[in-house]
C-alpha atoms as an extended CHARMM CRD file, in Angstrom:
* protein
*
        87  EXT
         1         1  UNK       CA              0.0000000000        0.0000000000        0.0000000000  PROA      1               0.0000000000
         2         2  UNK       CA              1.2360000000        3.4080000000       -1.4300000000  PROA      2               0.0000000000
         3         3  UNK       CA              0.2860000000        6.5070000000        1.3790000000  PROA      3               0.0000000000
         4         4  UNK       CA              1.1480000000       10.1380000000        0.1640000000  PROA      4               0.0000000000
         5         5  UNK       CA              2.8860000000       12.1540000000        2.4860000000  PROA      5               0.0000000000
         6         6  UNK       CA              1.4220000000       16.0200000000        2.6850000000  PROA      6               0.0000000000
         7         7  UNK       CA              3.6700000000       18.4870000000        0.6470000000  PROA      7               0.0000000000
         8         8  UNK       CA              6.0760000000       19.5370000000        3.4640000000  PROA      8               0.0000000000
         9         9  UNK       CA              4.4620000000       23.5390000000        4.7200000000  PROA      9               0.0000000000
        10        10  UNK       CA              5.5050000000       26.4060000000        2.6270000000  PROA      10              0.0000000000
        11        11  UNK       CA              6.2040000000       29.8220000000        3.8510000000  PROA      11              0.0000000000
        12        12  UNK       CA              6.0700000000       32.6080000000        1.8500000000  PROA      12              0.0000000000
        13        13  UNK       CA              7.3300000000       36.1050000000        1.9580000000  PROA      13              0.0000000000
        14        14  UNK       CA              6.5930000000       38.8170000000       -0.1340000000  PROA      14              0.0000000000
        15        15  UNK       CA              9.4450000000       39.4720000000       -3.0300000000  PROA      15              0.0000000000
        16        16  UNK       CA              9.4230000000       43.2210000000       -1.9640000000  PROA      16              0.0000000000
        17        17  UNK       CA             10.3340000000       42.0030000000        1.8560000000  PROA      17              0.0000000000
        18        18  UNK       CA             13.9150000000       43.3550000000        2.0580000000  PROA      18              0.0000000000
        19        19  UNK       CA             17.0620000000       41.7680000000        3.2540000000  PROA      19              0.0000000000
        20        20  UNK       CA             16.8820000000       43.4400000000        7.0060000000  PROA      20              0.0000000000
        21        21  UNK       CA             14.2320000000       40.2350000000        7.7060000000  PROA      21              0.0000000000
        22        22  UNK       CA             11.7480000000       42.3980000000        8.9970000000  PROA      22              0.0000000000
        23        23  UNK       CA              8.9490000000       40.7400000000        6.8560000000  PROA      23              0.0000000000
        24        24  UNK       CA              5.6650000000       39.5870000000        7.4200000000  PROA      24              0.0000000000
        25        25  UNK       CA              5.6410000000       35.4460000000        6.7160000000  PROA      25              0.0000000000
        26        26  UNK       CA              2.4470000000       33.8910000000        5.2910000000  PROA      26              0.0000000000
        27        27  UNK       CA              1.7780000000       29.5910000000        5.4470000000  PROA      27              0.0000000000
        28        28  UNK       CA             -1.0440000000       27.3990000000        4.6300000000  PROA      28              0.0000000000
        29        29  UNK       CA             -1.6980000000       24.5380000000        7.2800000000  PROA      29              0.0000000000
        30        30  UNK       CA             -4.2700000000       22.7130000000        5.7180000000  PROA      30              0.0000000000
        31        31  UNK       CA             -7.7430000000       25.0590000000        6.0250000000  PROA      31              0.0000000000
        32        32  UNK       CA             -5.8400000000       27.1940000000        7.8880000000  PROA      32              0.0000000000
        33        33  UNK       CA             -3.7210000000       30.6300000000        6.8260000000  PROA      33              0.0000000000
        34        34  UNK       CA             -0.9570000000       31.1070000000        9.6450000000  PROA      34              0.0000000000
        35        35  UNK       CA              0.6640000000       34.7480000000        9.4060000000  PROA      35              0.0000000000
        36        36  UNK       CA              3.7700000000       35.7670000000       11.4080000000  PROA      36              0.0000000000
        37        37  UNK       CA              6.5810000000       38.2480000000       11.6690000000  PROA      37              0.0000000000
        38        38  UNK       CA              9.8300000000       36.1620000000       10.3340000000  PROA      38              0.0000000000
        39        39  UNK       CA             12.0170000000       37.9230000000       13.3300000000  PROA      39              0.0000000000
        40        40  UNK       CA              9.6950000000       36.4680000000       15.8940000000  PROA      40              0.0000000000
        41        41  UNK       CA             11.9380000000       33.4910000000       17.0260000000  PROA      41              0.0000000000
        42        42  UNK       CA             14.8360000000       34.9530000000       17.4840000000  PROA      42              0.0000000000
        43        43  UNK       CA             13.1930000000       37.8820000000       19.4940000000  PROA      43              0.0000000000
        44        44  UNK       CA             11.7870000000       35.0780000000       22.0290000000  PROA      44              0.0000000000
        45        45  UNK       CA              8.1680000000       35.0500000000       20.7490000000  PROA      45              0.0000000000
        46        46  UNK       CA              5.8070000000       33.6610000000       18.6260000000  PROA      46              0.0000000000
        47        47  UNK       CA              3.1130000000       34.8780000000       17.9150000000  PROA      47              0.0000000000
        48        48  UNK       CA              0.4740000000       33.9060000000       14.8710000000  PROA      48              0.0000000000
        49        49  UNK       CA             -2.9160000000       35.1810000000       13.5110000000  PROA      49              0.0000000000
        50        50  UNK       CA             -4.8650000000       32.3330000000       11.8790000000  PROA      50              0.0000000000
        51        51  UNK       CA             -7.2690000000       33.0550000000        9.5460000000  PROA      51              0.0000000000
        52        52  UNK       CA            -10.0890000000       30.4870000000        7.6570000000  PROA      52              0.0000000000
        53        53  UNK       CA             -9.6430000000       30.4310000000        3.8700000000  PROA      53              0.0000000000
        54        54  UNK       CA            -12.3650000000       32.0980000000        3.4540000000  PROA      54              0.0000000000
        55        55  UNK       CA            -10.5550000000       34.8290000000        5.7400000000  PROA      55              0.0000000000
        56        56  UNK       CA             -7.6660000000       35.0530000000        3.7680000000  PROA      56              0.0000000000
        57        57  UNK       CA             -9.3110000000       35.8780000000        0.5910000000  PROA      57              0.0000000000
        58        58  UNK       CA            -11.5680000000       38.3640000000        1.7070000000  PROA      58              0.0000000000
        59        59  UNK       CA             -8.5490000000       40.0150000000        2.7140000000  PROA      59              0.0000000000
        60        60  UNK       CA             -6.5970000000       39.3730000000       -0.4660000000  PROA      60              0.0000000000
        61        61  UNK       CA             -9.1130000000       40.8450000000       -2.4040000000  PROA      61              0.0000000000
        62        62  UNK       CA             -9.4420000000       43.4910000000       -0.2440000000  PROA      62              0.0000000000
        63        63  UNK       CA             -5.6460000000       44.4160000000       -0.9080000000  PROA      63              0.0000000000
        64        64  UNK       CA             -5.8910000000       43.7960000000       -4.5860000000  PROA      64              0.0000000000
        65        65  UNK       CA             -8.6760000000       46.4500000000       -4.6580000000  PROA      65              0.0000000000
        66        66  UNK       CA             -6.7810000000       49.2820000000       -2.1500000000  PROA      66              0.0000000000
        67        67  UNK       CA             -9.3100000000       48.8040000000        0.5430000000  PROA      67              0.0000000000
        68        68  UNK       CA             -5.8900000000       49.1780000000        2.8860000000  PROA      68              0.0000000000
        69        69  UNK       CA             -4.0150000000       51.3400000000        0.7660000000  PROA      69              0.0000000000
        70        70  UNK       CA             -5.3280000000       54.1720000000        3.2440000000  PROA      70              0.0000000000
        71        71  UNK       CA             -2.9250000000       52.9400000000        5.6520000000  PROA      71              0.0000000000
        72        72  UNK       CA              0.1810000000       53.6700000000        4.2220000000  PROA      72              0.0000000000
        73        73  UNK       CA             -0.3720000000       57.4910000000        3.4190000000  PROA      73              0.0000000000
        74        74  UNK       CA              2.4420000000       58.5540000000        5.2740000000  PROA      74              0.0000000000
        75        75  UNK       CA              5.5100000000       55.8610000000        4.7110000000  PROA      75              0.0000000000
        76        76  UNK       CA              7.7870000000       56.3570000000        2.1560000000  PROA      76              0.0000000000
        77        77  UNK       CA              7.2980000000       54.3910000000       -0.8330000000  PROA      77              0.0000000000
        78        78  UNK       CA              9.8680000000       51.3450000000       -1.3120000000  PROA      78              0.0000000000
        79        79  UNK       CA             13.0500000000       52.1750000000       -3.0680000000  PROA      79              0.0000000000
        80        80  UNK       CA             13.0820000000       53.5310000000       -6.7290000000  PROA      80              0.0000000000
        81        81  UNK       CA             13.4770000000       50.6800000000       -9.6570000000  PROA      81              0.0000000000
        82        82  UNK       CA             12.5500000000       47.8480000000       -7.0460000000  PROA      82              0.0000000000
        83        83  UNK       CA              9.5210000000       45.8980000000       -9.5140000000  PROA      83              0.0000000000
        84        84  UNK       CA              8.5840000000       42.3460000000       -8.6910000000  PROA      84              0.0000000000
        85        85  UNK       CA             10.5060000000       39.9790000000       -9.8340000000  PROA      85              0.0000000000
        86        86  UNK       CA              9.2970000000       38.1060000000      -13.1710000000  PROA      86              0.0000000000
        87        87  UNK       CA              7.2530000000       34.5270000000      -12.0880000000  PROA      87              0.0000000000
């Protein structure tokens, strides 16, 4: 008997985080969307918002539209030339 093994858990961070490691980590756990900061072991905590997929793309879509864009109205843009990389 053949058993498949679950994909080992990916975590993804965006490809405008930069180097510093100050970045916000994203990971799917089955039917569950587990966000972090990526500093937050070595600081001595760990903390984690999970969200239901359902969650996570109303809030997707809410960032594809600018629903939060109001919150960034006074931070500096990121650095001139940086596009996303090519998929």
């Amino acid at each position: 008997m053949v058993t498949e093994q679950s994909p080992k858990p990916q975590v993804i961070r965006s490809s405008f985080c930069y180097n510093h490691g100050d970045c916000v980590e994203v990971e799917r756990r089955g039917d569950v969307i587990a966000v972090r900061h990526s500093n937050a072991d070595w600081r001595g905590y760990r903390v984690e918002l999970l969200f239901t997929l359902d969650e996570w793309r109303a809030f997707v879509a809410g960032v594809n539209v600018g629903d939060f864009d109001p919150l960034l109205v006074d931070v500096e843009a990121p650095e001139a030339g940086h596009a996303h990389p090519a998929r």
